[in-house]
LOBAVEX-692759 format. One record per residue (C-alpha): residue number from 1; residue in one letter; x, y, z. Coordinates in steps of 0.2 Angstrom, whole numbers. Layout:
BEGIN
  pos  code     xx     yy     zz
  NUM     A      X      Y      Z
...
//
This chain:
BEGIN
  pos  code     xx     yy     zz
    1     X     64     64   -101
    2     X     58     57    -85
    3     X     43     72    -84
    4     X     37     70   -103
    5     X     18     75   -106
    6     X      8     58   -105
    7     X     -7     59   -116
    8     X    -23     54   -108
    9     X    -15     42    -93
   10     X    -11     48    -75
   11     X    -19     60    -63
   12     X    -30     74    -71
   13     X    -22     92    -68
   14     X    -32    108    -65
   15     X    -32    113    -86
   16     X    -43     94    -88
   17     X    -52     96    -71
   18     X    -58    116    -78
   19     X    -64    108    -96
   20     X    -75     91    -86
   21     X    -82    108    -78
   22     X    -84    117    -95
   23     X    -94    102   -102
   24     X   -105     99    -88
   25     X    -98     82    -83
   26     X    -95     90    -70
   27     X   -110    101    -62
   28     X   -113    114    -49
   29     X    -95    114    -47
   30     X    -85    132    -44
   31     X    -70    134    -56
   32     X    -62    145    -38
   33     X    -62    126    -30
   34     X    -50    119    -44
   35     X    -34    116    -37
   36     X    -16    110    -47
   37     X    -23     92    -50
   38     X    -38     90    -36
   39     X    -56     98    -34
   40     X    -62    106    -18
   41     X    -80     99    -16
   42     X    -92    111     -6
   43     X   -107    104      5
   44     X   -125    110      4
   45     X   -138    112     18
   46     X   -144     97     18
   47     X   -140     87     32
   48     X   -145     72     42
   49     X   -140     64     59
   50     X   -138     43     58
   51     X   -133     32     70
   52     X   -122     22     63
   53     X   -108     20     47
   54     X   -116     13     32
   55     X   -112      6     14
   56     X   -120      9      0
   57     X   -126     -6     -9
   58     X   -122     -8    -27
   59     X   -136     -1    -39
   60     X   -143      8    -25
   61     X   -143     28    -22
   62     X   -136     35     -5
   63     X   -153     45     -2
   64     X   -164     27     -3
   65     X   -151     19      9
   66     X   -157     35     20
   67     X   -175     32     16
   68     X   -176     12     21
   69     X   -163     13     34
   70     X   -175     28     41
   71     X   -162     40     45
   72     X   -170     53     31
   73     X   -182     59     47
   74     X   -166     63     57
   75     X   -165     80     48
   76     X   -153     95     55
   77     X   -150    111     52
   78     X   -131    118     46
   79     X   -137    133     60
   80     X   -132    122     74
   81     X   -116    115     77
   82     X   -111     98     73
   83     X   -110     87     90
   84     X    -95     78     95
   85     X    -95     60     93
   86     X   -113     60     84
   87     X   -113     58     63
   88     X   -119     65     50
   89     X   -123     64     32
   90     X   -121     78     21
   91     X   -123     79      5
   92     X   -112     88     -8
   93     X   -116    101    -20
   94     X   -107     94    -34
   95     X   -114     82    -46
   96     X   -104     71    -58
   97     X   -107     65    -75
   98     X    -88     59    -77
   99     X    -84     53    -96
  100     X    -82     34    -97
  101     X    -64     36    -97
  102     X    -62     46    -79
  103     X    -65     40    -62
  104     X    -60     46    -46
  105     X    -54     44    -26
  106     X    -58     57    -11
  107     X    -49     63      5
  108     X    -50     75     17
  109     X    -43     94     16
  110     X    -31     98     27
  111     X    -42    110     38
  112     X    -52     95     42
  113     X    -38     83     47
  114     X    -32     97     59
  115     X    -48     98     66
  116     X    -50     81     70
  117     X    -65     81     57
  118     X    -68     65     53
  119     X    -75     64     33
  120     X    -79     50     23
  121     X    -86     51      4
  122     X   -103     42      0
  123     X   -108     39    -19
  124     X   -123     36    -28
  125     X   -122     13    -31
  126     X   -103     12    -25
  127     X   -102      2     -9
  128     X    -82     11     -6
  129     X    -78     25      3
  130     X    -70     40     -5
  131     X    -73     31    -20
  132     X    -80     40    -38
  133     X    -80     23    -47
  134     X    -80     15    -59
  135     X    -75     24    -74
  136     X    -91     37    -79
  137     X    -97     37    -64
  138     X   -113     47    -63
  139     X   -124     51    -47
  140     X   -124     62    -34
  141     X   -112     63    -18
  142     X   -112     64      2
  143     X   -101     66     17
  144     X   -101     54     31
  145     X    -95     68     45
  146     X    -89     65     62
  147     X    -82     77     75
  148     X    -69     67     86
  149     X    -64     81     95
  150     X    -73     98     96
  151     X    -92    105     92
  152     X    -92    113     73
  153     X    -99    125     65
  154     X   -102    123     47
  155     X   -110    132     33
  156     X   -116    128     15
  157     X   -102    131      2
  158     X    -88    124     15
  159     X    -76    112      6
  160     X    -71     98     18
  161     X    -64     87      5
  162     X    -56     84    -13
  163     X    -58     74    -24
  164     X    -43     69    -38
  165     X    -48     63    -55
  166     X    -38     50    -66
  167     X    -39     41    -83
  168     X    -27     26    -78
  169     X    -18     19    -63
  170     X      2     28    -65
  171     X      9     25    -50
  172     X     28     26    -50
  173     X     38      8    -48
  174     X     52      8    -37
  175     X     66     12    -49
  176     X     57     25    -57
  177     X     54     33    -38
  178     X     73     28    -37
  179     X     78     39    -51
  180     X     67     51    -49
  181     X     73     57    -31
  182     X     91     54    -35
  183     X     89     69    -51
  184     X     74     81    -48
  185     X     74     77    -29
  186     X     57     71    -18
  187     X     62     72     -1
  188     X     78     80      7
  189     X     86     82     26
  190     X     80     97     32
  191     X     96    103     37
  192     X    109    100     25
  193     X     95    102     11
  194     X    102     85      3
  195     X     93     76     -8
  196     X     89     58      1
  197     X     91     43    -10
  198     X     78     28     -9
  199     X     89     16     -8
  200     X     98     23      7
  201     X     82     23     16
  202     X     81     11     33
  203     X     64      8     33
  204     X     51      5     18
  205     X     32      1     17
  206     X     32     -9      1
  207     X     42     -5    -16
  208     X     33      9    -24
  209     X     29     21     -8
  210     X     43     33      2
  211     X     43     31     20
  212     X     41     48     33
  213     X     48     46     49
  214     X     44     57     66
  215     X     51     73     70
  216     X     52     74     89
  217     X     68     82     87
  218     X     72    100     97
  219     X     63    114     92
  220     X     70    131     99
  221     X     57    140     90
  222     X     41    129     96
  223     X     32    113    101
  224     X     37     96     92
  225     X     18     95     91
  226     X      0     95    100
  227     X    -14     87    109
  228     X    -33     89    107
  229     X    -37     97    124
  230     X    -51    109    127
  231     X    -49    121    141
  232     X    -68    126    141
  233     X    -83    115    140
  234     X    -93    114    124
  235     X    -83    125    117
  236     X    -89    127     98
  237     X    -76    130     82
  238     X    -85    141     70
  239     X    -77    136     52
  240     X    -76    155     48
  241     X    -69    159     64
  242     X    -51    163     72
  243     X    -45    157     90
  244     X    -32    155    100
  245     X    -24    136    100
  246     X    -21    135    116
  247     X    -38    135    121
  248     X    -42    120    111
  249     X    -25    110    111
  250     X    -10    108    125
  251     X      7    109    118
  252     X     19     95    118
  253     X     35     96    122
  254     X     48     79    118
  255     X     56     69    133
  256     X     76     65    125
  257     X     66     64    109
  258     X     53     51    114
  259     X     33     57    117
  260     X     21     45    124
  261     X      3     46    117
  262     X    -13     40    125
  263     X    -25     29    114
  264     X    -39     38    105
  265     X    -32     56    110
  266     X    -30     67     92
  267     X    -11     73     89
  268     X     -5     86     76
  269     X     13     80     74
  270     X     28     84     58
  271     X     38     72     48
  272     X     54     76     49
  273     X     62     75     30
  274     X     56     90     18
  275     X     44     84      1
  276     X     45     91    -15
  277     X     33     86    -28
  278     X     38     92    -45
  279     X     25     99    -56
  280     X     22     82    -65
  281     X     18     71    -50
  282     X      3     70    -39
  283     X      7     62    -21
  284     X     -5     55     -8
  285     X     -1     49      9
  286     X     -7     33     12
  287     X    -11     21     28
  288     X      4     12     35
  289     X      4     -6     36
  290     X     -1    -10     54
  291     X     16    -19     55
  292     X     21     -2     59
  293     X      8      0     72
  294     X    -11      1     78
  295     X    -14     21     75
  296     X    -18     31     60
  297     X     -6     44     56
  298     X    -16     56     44
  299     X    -32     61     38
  300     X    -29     73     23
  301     X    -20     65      9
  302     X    -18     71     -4
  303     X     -3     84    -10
  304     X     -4     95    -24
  305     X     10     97    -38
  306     X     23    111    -34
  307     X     22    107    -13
  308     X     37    112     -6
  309     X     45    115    -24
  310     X     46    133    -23
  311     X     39    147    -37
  312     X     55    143    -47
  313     X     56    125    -45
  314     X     72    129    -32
  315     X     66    125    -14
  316     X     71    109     -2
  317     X     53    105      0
  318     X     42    106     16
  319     X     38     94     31
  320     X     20     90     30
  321     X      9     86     45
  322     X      2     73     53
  323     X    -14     70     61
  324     X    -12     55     72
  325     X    -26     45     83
  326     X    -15     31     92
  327     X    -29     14     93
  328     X    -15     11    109
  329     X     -6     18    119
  330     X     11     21    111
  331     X     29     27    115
  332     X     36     35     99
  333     X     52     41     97
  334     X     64     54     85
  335     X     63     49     65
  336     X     50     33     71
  337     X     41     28     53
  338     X     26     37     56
  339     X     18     41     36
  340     X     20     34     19
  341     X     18     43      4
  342     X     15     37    -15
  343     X     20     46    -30
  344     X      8     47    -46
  345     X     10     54    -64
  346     X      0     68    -71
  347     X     -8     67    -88
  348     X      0     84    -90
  349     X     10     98    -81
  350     X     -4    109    -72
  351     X     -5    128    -75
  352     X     -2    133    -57
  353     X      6    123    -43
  354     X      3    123    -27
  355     X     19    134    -21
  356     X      9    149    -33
  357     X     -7    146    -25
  358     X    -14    155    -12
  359     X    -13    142      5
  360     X    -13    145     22
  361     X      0    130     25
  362     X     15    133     12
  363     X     24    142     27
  364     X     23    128     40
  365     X     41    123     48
  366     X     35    111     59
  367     X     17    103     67
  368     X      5    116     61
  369     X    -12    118     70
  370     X    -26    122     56
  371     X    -29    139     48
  372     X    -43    144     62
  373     X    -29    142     76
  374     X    -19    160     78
//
């Protein structure tokens, strides 16, 4: 069967992520924040402004790169609002003590991304971002955080990013993605509910990666999308808060299905084919290749198992989407390659999946604005 239990390789799902927990490879962490095959990391109240982006040099600790670079005397309170355009170093409540055998990457949630949030993932001697390597990994972890767009309003315990575990590197090769979509189905046309076929796609971004394409298409029932646009000055987003989205982003309508988008303004766009991932596969969206383009089309990527599958395994999936900074000005037009999405085997099938978890994006149709937008 192409879904059969693979022993110890893959992604980690929720039932391994709960036992790391269990046997304190993985501290301070709340068994609430486990999700199908990811982790929700929280952040604390410690938090300092820097100047500038940094690496962390190998065999080094994020807080002694604070200390000699002097930034540990820029201490901030969580109380007041993070500053557009300024950063900040946060660190995380979580600490790891990973098994020699796991290791892990990190990406934004989806609230962030919609917020034009900007997160990166600092560890303890590793010089990558978003990077929990090598295998048993031990230190501690911090967030590189940058609002783009609007003032925010944090508080300890938030989760602003994920982090997904692995034993080994299972990404699917082309023929199995191949079969995969052509009998359990990864991606289908929103309106005939067909499956879509690999081969049959125009446009690929390498052999082992499915390519999204824009959905600029006409909505009777909405915007194709929206642009970062506050209506009052320094106006602040509390996390915990609810407002309207019109007083923080203008809605976009298409011109014969092509929308032109200014260079450094944030967009929350769709892709217009539906996603399935079954309950054996972890997907993440990845950067395209900048033969596609100068602008980034996501900040979240990572998808749980069970998106868009439905509680009985019987949906047509679900668009995701985007968060897009153009580093141009672009003209982009109807099913325009815009995302591209790997597929990953887990080491086993989780317990829950993310159509049986609670969410405040299984519902979304189309360009979604986060969950603090009415």
């Amino acid at each position: 069967m192409i879904h059969k239990k693979q022993a110890n390789t893959g992604a980690l799902p929720d039932s391994h992520i709960e036992n790391l927990i269990r046997q304190s490879f993985i501290l301070n962490a709340d068994m609430k924040n486990i999700k199908p095959s990811s982790l929700d990391i929280t952040i604390t109240d410690t938090v300092y402004e820097v100047p500038a982006t940094f690496q962390v040099s190998p065999g080094r600790t994020v807080f002694e790169e604070l200390v000699d670079l002097g930034f540990n005397k820029r201490k901030r309170s969580l109380s007041e609002p993070l500053e557009v355009g300024k950063l900040y170093v946060i660190k995380v409540a979580e600490k790891f003590d990973l098994p020699q055998s796991v290791y892990g990457y990190a990406n934004p949630k989806s609230t962030s991304g919609r917020l034009d949030l900007h997160t990166r993932l600092l560890a303890d001697h590793v010089s990558l971002y978003d990077s929990v390597t090598p295998k048993g990994f031990r230190g501690d972890l911090w967030l590189l955080v940058q609002p783009k767009s609007f003032p925010i309003l944090l508080y300890p315990g938030i989760s602003l990013n994920q982090v997904r575990l692995f034993y080994s590197d299972t990404r699917l090769g082309c023929d199995e993605l191949e079969e995969i979509m052509q009998s359990v189905g990864l991606l289908y046309d929103p309106e005939t509910k067909e499956k879509l076929s690999h081969k049959d796609m125009v446009v690929k971004d390498g052999i082992d990666s499915i390519v999204l394409t824009l959905d600029l298409g006409a909505h009777a029932d909405g915007p194709v999308g929206y642009r970062a646009r506050v209506k009052k000055k320094n106006s602040v987003i509390d996390y915990k808060e609810k407002y309207d989205g019109e007083d923080f982003f203008e809605s976009l309508e298409h011109k014969k299905g092509k929308l032109y988008l200014e260079e450094q303004s944030f967009y929350i766009l769709s892709a217009l084919e539906a996603v399935a991932v079954p309950n054996f596969l972890a997907c993440e969206m990845v950067p395209m290749h900048d033969r596609f383009g100068e602008f980034r089309s996501h900040y979240a990527g990572f998808i749980d198992p069970g998106w868009g599958w439905g509680s009985d395994g019987k949906s047509y999936g679900r668009p995701l989407t985007l968060e897009v900074r153009p580093f141009e000005k672009l003209l982009v037009h109807h099913r325009q390659p815009i995302a591209s999405l790997r597929f990953e085997r887990l080491a086993e099938i989780p317990q829950n999946a993310y159509d049986m978890i609670e969410s405040n994006y299984k519902i979304q149709s189309r360009a979604r604005l986060a969950k603090q937008f009415k």
